[in-house]
N, C-alpha and C positions, 0 to 999 in steps of 0.2 A: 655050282649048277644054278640055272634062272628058276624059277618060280613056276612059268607056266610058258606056254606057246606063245598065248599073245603078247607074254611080256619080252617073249624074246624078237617074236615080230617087231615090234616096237622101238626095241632098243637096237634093234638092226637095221631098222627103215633110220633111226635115227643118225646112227654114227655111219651111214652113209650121207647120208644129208651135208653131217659137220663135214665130212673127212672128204666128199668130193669123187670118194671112191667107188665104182659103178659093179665094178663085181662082190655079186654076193655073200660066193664060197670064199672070197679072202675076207671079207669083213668077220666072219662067222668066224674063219678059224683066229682072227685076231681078238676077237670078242670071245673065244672061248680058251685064247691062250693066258688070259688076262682074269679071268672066272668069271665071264658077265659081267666086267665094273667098265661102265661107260667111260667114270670119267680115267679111270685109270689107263684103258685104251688111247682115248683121245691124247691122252698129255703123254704118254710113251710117241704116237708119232709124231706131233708137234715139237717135242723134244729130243727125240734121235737124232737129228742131223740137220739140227739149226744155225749150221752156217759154221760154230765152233766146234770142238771136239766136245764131244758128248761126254767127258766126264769132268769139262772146266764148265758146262749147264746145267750139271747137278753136282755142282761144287759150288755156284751162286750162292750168293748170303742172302738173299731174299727164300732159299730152297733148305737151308739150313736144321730147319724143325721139321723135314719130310723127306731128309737124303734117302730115306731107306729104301721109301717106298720110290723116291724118283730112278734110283739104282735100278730098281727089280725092273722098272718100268723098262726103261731104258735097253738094258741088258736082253729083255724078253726079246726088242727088235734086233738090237747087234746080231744076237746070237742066229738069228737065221737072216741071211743074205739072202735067198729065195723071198722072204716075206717080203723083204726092202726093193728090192727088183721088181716084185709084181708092183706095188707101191705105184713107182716111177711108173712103169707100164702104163697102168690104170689112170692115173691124175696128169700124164706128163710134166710133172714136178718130183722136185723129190721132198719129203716129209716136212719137210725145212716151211714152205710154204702155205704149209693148212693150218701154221698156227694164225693165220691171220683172216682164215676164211670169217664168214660171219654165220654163226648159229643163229639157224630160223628158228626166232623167240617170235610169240603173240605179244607184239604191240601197234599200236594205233597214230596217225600224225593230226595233232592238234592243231588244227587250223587257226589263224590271227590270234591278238593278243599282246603279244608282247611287243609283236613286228621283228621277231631275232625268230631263227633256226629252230622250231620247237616237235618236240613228238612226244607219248605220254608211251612209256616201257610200263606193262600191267604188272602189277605185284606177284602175278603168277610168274616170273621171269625167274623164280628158283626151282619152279616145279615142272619145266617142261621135259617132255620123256621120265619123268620122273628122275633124272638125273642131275639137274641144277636147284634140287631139293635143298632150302636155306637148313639144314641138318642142327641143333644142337649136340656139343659130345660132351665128356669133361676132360680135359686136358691139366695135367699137371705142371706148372710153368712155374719155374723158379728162378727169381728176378737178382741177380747179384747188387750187394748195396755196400757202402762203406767203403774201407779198405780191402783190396784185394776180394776174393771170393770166400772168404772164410764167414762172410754173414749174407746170411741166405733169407728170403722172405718163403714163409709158411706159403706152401702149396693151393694154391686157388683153384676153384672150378669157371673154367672161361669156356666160352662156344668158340666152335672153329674159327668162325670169322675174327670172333675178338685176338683169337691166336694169331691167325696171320695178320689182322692189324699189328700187334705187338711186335710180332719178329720185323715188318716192314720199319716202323716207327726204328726200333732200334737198329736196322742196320741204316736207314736213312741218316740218324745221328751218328754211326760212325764214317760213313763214308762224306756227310757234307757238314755237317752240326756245327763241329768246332764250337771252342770256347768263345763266348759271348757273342757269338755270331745269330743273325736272327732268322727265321726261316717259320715256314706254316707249320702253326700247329696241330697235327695231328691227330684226329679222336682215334682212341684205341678199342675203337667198337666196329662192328661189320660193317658191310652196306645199309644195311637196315635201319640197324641201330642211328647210325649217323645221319640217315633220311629223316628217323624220328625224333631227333634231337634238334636239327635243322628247322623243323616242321614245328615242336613244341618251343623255338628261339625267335621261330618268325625271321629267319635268314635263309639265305640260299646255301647249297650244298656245293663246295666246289670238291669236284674230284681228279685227284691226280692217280695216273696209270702208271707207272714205272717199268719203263724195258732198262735190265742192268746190262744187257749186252748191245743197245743201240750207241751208233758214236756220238751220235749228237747228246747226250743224254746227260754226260757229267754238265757240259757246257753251260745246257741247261739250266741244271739243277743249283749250279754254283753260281751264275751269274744273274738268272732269271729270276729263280723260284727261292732262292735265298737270298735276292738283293735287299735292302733294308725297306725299299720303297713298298716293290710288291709285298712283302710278306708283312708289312705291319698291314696292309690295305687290306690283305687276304682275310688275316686273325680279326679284324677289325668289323670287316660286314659278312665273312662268312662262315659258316662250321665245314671243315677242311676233311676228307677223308684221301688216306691212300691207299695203292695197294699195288704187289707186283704183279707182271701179267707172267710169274713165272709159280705162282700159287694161285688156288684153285678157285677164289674169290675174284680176285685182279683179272683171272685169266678170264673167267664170268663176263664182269661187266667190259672187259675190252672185246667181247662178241656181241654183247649186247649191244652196247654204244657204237659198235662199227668202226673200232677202234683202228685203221691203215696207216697213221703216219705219224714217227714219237719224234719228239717227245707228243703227247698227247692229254691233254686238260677237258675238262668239260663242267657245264655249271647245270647244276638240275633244282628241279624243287618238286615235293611231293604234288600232288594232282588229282581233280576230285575222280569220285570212282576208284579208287584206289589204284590209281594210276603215276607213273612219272614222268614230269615234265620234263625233256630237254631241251635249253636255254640256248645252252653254245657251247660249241668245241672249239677248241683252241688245238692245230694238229701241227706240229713241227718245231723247230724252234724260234725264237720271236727274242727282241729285245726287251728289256724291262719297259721301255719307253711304249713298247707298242704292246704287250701284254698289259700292264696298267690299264693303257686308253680301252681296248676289249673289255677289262672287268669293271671300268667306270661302267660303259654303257649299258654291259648289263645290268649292275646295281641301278644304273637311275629308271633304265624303262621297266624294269622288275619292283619301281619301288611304289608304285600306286598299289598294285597285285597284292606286295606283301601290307600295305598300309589297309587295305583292306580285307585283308586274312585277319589283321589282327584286331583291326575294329570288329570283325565279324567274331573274332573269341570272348572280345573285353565282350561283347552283347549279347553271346552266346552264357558266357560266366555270371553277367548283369541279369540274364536271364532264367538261369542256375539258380546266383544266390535269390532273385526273388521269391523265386517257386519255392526254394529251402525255407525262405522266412516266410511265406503265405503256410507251407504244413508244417513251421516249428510254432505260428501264433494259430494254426487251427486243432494242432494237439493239444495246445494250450488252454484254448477254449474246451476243448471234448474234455480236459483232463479237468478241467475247472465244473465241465457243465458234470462231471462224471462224481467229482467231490460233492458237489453241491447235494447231488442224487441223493450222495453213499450218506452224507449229513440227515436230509432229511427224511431217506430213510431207516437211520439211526434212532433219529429223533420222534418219527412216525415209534418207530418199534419199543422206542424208551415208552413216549405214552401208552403205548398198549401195553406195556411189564406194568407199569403204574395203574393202569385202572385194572387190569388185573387181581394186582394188587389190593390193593385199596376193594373190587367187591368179594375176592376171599375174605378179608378183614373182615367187610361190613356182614359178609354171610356168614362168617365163626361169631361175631360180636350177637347176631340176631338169635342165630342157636343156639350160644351163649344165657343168652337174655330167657329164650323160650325154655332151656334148661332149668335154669333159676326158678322162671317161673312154673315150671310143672314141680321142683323139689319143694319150691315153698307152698304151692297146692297143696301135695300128697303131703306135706308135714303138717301143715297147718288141717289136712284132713286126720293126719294121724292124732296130731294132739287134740281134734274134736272128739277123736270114738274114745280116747285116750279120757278125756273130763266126764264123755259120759258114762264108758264106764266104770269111774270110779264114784262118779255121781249113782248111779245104780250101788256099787259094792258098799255104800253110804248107810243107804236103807231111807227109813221114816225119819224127820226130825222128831224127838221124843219132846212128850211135855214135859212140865217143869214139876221138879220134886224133889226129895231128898238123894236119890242116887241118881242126879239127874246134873250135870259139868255145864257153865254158859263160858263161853270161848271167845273171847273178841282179838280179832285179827288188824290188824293195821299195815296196810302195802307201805311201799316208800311213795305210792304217788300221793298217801294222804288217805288213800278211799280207806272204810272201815267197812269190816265185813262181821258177823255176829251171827253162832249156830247154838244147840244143843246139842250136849254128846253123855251119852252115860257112863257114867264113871268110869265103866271097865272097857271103855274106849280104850286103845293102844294110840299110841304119839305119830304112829303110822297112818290112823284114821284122821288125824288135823292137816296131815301134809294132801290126804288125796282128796281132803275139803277143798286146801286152796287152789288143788290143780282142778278141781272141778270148776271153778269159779270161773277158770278164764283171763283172770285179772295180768298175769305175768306172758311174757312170750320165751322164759328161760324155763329150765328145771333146774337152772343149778340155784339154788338158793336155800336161806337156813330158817328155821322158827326157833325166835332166841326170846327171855322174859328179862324185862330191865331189872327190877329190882324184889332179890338180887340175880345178878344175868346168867343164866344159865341156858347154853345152847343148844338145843337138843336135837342131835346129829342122827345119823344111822344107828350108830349106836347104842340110842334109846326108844329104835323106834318100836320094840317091843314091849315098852313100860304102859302101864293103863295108868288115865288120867289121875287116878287118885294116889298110885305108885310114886308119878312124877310130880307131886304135889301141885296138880292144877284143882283138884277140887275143892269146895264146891263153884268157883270164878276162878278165869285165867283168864291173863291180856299177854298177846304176843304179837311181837312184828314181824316183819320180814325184809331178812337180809340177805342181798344177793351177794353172790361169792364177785370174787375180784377178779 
């Protein structure tokens, strides 16, 4: 079933168009015997009653990889005579004749130039009616190698076009190839592909159509298009594409091209707007002599065109890599000016850690400092209430008598110090003399008598002077601990 109304408008305005056919209701019921598939219509009449018996035209080696569907095709028209009858009716031909009509394809004829035969076929030339849609599919194709078939190449995914190149390419090599024999090479790519290969080689595209049921055609093929001459000329300046007009590629471009008389050649080259040019057909058969002289000419007047296609790429490329090496030496620069930044803004952030640094330091070293100095404040305040109150717990110096001790004191600095103390002084009352005094900045130290040396520690600091045998004179130093 179609999709929608207008698509079936559409594709009924069209395969009337192709087919030449004027009544509506038989296109419709050929178009819906068929399930809607245009092209499958079109090549069922084109092929029904092509002069041969319809089942040695789809028994063709170029039809080999689509017998199935050429069958069904086929068979769909056999099978009713009614349909074939009106046919004739309607066209005054019978089917045999429409495969040669020409499909109104949108393209355009390029004025001057080369000075040869030219028109520009729009890239839109697989999309009209939506029918000669360039389709990707995957096709399974296994290529026999070696001896016999027993070694098979692993299944590839190829698009249609590239399929029917291939089956063309290899029946062309068995019907004219032969051993060591020379002949155009081939590309086993579509229309397209081979357009863009041609276009990225900076040569011309030459394209052969292949009718396998025309009589001129072997003659051709063996004499002409495989003579040693033409076909090293062909390989040599051009990228070669074929195809038969008995598959659904071939059958394409021999509507396109306006293909009426085989054998049938033609030389194209892509075109701006995305368009192609046609160069020259070459329609019927020709001698190698006078096919040569044909493809000289187009090679020489095509060859300023293609000399300046291709200066225009080297300075389109020249202009490429410039631009490439202007933003690989301006990243260069960003990535340089970007380091240099990331540097000095490393370097900026080092010094800021560092003086950071450096005034925590200098402000723990100050609080430090103001620490010290309030501890040795309040100590050196403490050892002041410290002397004076033992200088208080002291009392009177006592005058001189019989129970009356004279004491003389000697620091290590030399100083001599000299008190009275009453005999029943304790040894404890000479130590809070000399911390009254002031004289030492330690406590820890001893009051010891030279001779004989007797040190008088804690110990004795309960002894009274006449106890510890200081009365009535004692001399004593003072020794600081270690």
């Amino acid at each position: 079933m179609v999709d929608s109304s207008g698509d079936a408008d559409d594709k009924l305005a069209y395969f009337q168009a192709v087919t030449g056919i004027e009544d509506a209701g038989l296109c419709l019921e050929i178009l819906e015997a068929h399930g809607w598939d245009l092209e499958t219509a079109v090549s069922a009449i084109t092929t029904s009653t092509s002069g041969a018996a319809p089942s040695a035209a789809v028994a063709s080696a170029d039809d080999a990889g689509s017998s199935d569907q050429g069958r069904n095709s086929v068979r769909s028209i056999e099978g009713s005579p009614e349909i074939v009858g009106r046919i004739v009716a309607n066209t005054g031909n019978p089917p045999s004749s429409l495969a040669w009509k020409v499909i109104q394809l949108p393209f355009s004829v390029i004025s001057g130039g080369l000075g040869l035969v030219s028109s520009a076929v729009g890239l839109g030339i697989w999309i009209a009616g939506g029918v000669l849609s360039h389709s990707l599919g995957a096709l399974s194709w296994a290529v026999g190698r070696g001896r016999g078939d027993s070694e098979v190449s692993p299944l590839i995914s190829l698009s249609a076009g590239s399929a029917e190149a291939l089956r063309f390419i290899e029946a062309f090599e068995r019907e004219y190839g032969g051993e060591g024999r020379t002949k155009p090479n081939f590309v086993s790519n579509g229309f397209m592909e081979a357009l863009q290969t041609s276009q990225n080689s900076f040569k011309l595209l030459f394209v052969y159509l292949h009718s396998p049921d025309h009589p001129d055609t072997p003659v051709f093929c063996e004499g002409t298009l495989c003579s040693q001459v033409v076909a090293e000329f062909v390989n040599e300046n051009f990228v070669s594409w074929g195809g038969s007009i008995r598959a659904t590629e071939g059958f394409k471009m021999s509507n396109s091209l306006k293909a009426s008389k085989f054998p049938f050649c033609a030389i194209v080259m892509a075109a701006a707007n995305q368009r192609i040019a046609l160069l020259q057909q070459i329609e019927g058969p020709k001698s190698p002599e006078e096919f040569l002289t044909i493809l000289q000419k187009v090679v020489e007047e095509s060859a300023p065109v293609l000399l300046a296609a291709r200066l225009d790429e080297e300075e389109r490329r020249n202009t490429r890599r410039l631009r490439e090496e202007q933003d690989a030496a301006y990243r260069a620069a960003l990535e340089a000016d970007q380091a240099r930044e990331r540097q000095r803004r490393e370097e900026q952030e080092r010094i800021e850690r560092e003086a950071a640094e450096a005034e925590r330091k200098r402000k723990e070293e100050e609080e430090a400092l103001e620490r010290a100095a309030r501890e040795a404040d309040e100590k050196e305040a403490a050892l002041e209430r410290r002397r004076q109150e033992k200088a208080l717990s002291l009392g009177t110096e006592p005058e001189k008598g019989p129970d009356v001790t004279q004491v003389l004191v000697r620091f290590p600095t030399g100083e001599r110090k000299e008190r009275r103390f009453h005999s029943s002084a304790t040894i404890e009352s000479l130590y809070d003399y000399v911390d009254s005094l002031g004289c030492l900045k330690t406590e820890n130290y001893k009051l010891v008598s030279n001779f004989p040396r007797v040190v008088y520690s804690t110990e004795k600091y309960q002894l009274s002077l006449r106890e510890a045998g200081l009365h009535p004179h004692a001399s004593l130093f003072v020794e600081l601990d270690a």
